[in-house]
LUMLUMDREN-2810 file (N, C-alpha, C; in Angstrom, 1 decimal):
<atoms>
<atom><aa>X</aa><ch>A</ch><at>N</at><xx>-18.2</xx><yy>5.4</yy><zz>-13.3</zz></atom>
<atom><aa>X</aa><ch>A</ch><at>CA</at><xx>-19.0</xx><yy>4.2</yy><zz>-13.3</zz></atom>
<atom><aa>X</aa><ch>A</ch><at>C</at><xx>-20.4</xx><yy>4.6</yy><zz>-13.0</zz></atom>
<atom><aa>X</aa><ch>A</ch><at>N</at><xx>-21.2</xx><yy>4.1</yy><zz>-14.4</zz></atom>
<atom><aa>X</aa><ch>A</ch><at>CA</at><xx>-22.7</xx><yy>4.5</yy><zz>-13.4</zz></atom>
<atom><aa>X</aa><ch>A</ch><at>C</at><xx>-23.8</xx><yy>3.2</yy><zz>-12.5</zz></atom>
<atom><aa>X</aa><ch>A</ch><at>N</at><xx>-24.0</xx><yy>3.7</yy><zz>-11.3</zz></atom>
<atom><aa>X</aa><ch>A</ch><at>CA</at><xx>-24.5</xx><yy>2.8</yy><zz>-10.9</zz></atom>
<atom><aa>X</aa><ch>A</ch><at>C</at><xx>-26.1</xx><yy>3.6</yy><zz>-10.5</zz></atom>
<atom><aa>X</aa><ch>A</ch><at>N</at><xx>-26.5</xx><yy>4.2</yy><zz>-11.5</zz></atom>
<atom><aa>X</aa><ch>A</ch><at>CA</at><xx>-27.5</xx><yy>4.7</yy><zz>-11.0</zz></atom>
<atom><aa>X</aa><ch>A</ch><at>C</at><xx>-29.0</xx><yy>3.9</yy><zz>-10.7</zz></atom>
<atom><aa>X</aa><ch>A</ch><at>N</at><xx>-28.9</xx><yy>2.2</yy><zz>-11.5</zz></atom>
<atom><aa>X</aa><ch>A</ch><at>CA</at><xx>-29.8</xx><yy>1.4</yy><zz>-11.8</zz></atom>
<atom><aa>X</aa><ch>A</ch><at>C</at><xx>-29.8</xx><yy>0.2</yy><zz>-10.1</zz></atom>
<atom><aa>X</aa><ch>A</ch><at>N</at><xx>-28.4</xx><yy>0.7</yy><zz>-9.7</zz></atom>
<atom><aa>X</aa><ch>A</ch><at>CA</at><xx>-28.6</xx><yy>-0.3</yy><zz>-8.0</zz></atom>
<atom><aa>X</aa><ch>A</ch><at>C</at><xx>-29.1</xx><yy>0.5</yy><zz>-7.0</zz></atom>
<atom><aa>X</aa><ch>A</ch><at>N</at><xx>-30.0</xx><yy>0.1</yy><zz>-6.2</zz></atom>
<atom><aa>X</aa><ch>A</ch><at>CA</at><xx>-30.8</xx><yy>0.6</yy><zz>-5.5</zz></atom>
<atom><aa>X</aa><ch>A</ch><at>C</at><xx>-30.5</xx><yy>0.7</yy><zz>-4.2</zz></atom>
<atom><aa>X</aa><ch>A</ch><at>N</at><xx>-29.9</xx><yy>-0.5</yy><zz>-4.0</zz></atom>
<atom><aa>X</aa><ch>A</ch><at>CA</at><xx>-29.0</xx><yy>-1.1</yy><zz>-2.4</zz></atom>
<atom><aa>X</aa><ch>A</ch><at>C</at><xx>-27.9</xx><yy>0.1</yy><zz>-2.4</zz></atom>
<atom><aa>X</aa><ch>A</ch><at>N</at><xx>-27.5</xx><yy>0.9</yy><zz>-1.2</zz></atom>
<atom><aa>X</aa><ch>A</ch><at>CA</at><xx>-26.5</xx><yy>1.6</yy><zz>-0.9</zz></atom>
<atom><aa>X</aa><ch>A</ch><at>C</at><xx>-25.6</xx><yy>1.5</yy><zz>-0.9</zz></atom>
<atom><aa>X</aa><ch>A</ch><at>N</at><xx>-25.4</xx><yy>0.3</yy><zz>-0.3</zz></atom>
<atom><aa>X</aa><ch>A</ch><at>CA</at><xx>-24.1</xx><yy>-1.1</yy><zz>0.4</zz></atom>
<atom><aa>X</aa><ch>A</ch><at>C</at><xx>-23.5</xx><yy>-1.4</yy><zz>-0.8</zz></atom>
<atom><aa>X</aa><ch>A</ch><at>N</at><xx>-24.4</xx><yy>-2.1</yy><zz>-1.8</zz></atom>
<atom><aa>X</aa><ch>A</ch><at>CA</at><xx>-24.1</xx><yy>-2.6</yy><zz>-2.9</zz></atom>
<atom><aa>X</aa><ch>A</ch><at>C</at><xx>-23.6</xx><yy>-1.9</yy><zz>-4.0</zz></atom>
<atom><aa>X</aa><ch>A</ch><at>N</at><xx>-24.3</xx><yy>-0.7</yy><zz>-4.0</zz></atom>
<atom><aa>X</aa><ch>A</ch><at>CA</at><xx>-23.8</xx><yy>0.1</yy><zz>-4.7</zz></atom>
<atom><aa>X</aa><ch>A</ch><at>C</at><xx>-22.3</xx><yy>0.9</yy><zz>-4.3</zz></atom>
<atom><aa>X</aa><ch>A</ch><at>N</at><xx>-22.0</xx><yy>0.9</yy><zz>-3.0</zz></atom>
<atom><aa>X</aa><ch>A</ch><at>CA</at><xx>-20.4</xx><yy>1.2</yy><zz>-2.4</zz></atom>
<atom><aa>X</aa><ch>A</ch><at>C</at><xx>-19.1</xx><yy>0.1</yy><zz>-2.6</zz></atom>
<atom><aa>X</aa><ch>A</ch><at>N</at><xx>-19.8</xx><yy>-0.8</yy><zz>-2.7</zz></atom>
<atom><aa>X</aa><ch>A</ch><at>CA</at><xx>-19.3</xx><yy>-2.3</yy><zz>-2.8</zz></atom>
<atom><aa>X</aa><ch>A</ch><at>C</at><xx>-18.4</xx><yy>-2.2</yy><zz>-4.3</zz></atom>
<atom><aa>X</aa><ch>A</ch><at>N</at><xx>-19.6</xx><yy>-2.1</yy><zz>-5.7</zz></atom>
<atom><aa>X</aa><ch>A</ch><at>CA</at><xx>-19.4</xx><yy>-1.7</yy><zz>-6.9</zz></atom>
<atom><aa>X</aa><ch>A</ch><at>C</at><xx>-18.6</xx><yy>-0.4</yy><zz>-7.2</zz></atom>
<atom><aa>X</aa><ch>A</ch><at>N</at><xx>-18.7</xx><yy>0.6</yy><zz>-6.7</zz></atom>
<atom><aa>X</aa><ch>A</ch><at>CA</at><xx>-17.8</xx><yy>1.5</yy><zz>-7.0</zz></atom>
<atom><aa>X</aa><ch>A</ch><at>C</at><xx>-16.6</xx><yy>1.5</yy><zz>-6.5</zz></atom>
<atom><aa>X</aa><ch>A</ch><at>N</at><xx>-16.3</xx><yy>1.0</yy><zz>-5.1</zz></atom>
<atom><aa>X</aa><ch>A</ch><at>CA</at><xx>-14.9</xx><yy>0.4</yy><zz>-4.3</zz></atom>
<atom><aa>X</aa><ch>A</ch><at>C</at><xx>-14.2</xx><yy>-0.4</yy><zz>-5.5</zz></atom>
<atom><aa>X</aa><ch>A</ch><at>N</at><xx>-14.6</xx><yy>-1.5</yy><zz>-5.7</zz></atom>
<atom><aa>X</aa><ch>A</ch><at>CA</at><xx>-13.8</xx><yy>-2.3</yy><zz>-7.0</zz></atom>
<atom><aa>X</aa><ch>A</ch><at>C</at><xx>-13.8</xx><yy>-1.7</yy><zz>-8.0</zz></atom>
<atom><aa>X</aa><ch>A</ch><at>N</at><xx>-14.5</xx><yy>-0.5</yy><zz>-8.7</zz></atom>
<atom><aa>X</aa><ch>A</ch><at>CA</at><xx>-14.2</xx><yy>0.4</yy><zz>-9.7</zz></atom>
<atom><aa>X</aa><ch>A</ch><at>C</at><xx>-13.2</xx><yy>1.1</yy><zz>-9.7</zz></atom>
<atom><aa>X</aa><ch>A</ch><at>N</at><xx>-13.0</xx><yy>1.2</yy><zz>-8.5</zz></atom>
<atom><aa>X</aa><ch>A</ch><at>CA</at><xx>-12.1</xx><yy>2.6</yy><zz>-8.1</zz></atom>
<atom><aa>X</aa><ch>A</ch><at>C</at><xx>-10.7</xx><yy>1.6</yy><zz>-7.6</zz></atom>
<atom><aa>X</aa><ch>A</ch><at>N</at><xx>-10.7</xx><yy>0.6</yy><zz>-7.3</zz></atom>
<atom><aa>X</aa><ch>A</ch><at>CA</at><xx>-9.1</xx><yy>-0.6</yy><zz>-7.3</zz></atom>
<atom><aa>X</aa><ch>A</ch><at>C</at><xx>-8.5</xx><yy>-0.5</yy><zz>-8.9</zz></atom>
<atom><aa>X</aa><ch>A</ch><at>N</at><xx>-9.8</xx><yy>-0.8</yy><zz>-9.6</zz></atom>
<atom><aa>X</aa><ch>A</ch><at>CA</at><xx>-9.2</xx><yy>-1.8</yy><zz>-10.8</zz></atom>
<atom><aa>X</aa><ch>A</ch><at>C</at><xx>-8.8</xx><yy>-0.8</yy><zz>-11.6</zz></atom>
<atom><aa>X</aa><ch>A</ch><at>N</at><xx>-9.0</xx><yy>0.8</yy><zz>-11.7</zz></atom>
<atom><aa>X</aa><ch>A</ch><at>CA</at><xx>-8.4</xx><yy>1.7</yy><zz>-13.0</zz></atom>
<atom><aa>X</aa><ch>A</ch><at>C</at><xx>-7.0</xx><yy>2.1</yy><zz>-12.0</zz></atom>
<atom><aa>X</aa><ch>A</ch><at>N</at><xx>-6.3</xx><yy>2.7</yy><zz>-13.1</zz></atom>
<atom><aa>X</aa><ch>A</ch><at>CA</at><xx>-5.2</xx><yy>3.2</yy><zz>-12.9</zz></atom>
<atom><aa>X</aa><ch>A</ch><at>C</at><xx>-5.0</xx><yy>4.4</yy><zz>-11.8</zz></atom>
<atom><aa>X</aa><ch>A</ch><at>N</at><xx>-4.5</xx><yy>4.3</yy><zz>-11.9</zz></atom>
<atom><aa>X</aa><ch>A</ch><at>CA</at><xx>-3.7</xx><yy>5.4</yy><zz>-10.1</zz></atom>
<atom><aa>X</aa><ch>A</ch><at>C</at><xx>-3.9</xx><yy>6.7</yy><zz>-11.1</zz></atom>
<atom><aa>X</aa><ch>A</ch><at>N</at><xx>-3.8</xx><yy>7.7</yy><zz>-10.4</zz></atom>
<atom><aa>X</aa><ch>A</ch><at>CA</at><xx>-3.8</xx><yy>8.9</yy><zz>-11.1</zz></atom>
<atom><aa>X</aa><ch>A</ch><at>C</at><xx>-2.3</xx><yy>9.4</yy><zz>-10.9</zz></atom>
<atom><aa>X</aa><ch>A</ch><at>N</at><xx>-1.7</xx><yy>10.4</yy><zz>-11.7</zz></atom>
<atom><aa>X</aa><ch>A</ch><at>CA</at><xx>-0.5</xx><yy>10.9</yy><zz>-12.0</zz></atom>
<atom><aa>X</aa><ch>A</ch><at>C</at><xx>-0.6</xx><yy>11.7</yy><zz>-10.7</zz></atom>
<atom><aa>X</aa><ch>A</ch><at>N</at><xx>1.1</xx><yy>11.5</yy><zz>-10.5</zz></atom>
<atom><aa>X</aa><ch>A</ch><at>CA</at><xx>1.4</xx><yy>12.9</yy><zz>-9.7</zz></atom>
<atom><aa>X</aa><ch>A</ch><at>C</at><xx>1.2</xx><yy>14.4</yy><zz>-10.0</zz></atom>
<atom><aa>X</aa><ch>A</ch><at>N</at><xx>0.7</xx><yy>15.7</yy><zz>-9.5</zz></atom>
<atom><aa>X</aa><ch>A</ch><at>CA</at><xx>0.4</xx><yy>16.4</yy><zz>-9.4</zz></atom>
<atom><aa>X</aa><ch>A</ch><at>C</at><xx>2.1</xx><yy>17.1</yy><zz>-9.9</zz></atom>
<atom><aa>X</aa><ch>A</ch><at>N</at><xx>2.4</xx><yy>17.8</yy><zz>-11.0</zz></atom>
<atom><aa>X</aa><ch>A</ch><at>CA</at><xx>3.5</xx><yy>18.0</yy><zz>-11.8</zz></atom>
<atom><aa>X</aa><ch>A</ch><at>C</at><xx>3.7</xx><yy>19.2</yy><zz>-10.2</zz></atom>
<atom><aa>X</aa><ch>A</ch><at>N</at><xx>5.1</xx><yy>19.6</yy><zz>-10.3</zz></atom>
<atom><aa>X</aa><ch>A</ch><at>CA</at><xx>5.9</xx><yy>20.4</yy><zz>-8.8</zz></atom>
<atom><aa>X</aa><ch>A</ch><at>C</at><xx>5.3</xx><yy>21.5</yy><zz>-9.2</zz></atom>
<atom><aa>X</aa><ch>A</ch><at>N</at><xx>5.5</xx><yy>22.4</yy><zz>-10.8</zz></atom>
<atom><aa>X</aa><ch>A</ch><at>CA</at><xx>5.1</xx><yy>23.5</yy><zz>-10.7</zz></atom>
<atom><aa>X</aa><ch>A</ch><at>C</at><xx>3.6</xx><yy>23.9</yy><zz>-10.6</zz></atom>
<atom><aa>X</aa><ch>A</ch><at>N</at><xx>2.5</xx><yy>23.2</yy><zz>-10.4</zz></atom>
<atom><aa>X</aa><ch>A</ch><at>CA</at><xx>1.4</xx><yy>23.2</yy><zz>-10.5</zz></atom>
<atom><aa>X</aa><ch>A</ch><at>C</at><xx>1.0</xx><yy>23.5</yy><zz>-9.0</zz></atom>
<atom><aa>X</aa><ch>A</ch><at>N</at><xx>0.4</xx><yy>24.8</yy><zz>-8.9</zz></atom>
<atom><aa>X</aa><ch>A</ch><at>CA</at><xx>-0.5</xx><yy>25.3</yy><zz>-7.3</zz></atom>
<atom><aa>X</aa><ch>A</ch><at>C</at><xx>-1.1</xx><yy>24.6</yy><zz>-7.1</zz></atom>
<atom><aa>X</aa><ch>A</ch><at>N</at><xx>-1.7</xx><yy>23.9</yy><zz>-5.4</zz></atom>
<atom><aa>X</aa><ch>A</ch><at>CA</at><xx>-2.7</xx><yy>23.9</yy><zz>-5.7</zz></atom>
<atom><aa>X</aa><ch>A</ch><at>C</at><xx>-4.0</xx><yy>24.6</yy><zz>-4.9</zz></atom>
<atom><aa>X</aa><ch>A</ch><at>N</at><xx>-5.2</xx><yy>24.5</yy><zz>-4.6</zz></atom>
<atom><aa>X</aa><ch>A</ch><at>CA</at><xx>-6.1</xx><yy>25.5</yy><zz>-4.6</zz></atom>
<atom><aa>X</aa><ch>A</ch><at>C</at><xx>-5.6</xx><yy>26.7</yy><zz>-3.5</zz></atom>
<atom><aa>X</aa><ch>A</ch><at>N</at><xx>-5.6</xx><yy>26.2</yy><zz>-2.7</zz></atom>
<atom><aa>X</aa><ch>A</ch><at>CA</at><xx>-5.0</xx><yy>27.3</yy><zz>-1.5</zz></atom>
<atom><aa>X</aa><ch>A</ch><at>C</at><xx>-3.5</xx><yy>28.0</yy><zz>-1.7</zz></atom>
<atom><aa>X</aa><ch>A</ch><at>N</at><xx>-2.7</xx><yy>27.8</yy><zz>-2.8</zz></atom>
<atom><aa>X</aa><ch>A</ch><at>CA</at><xx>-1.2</xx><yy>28.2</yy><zz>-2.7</zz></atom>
<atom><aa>X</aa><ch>A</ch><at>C</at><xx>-1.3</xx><yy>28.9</yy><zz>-4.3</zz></atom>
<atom><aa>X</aa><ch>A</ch><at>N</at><xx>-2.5</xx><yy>29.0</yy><zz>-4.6</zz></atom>
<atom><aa>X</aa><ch>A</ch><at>CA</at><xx>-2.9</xx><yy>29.9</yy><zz>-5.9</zz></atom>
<atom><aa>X</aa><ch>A</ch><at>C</at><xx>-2.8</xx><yy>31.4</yy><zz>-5.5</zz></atom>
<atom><aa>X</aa><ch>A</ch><at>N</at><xx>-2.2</xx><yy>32.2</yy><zz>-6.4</zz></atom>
<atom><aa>X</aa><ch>A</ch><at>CA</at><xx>-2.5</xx><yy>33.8</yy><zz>-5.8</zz></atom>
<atom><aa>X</aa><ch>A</ch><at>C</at><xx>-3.8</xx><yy>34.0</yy><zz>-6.4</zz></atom>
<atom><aa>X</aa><ch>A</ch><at>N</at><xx>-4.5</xx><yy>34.9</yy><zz>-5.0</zz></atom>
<atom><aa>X</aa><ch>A</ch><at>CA</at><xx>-5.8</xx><yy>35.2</yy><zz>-5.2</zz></atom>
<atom><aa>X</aa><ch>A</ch><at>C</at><xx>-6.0</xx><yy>36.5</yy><zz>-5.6</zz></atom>
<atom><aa>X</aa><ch>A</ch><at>N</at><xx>-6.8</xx><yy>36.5</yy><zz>-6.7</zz></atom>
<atom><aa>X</aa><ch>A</ch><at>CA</at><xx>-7.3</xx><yy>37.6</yy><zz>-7.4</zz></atom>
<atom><aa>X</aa><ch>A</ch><at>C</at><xx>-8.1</xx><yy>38.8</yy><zz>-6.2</zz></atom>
<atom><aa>X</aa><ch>A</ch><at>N</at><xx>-7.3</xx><yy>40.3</yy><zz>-6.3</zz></atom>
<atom><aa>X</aa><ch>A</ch><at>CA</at><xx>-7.7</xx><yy>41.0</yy><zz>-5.7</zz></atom>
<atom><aa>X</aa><ch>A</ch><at>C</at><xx>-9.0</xx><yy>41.6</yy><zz>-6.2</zz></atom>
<atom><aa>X</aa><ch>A</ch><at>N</at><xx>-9.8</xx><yy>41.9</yy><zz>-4.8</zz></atom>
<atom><aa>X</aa><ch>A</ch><at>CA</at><xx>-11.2</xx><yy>42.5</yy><zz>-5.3</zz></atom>
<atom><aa>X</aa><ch>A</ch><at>C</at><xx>-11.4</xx><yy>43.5</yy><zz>-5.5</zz></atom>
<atom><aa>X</aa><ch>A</ch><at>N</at><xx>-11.7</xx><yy>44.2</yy><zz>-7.0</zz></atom>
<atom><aa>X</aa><ch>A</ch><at>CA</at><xx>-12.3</xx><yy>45.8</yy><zz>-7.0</zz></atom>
<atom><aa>X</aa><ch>A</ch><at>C</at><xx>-13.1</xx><yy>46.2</yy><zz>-6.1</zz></atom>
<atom><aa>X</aa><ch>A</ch><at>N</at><xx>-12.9</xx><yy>47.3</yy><zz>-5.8</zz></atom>
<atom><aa>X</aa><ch>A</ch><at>CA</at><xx>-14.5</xx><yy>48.0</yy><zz>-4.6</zz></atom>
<atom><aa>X</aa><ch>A</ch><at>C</at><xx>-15.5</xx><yy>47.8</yy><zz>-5.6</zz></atom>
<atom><aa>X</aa><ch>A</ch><at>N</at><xx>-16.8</xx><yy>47.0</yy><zz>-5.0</zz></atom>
<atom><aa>X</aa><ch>A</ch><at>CA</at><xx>-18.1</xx><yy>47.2</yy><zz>-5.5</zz></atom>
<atom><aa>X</aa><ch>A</ch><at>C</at><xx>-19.0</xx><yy>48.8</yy><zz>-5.3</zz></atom>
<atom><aa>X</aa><ch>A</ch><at>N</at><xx>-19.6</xx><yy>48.9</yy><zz>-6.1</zz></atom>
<atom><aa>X</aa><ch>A</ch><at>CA</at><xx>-20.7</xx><yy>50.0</yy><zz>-5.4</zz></atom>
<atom><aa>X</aa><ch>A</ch><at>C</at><xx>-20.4</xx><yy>51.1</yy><zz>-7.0</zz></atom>
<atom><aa>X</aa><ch>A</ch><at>N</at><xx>-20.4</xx><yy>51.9</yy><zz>-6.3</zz></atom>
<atom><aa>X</aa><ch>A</ch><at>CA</at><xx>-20.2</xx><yy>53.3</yy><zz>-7.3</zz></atom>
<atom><aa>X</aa><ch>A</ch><at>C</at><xx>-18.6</xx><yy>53.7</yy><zz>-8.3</zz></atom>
<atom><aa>X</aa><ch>A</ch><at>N</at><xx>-18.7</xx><yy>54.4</yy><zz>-9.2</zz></atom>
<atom><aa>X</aa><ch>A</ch><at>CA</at><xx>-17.7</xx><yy>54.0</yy><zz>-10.0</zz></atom>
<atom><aa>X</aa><ch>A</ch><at>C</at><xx>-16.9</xx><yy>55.0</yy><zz>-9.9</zz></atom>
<atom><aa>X</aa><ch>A</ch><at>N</at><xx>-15.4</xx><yy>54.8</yy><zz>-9.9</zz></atom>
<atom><aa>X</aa><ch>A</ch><at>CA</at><xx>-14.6</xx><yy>56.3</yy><zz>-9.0</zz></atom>
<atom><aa>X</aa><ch>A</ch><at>C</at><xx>-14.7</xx><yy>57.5</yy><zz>-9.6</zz></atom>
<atom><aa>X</aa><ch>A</ch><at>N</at><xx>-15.1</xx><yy>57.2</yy><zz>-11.6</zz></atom>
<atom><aa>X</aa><ch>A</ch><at>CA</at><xx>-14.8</xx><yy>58.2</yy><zz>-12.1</zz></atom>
<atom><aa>X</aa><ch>A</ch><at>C</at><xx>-16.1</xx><yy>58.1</yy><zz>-13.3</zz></atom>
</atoms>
């Protein structure tokens, strides 16, 4: 929703709250899907000089 044209803070919180009632729910998060912290994390190469 753009409200970039309301100036009022209030009003413009007001306007996005009933934006955010009236669309649809978002899907559930499917089982197999990580999410950010339960992702395996990419190990880091040593920086600096190159071994070989």
């Amino acid at each position: 929703m753009n409200t970039k044209n309301v100036t009022d803070t209030d009003e413009r919180k007001k306007l996005k709250r009933a934006a955010r009632k009236k669309c649809a729910p978002k899907a559930k998060r499917a089982s197999g899907v990580a999410r950010g912290s339960m992702k395996k994390k990419v190990k880091i190469i040593s920086k600096g000089q190159r071994k070989r």
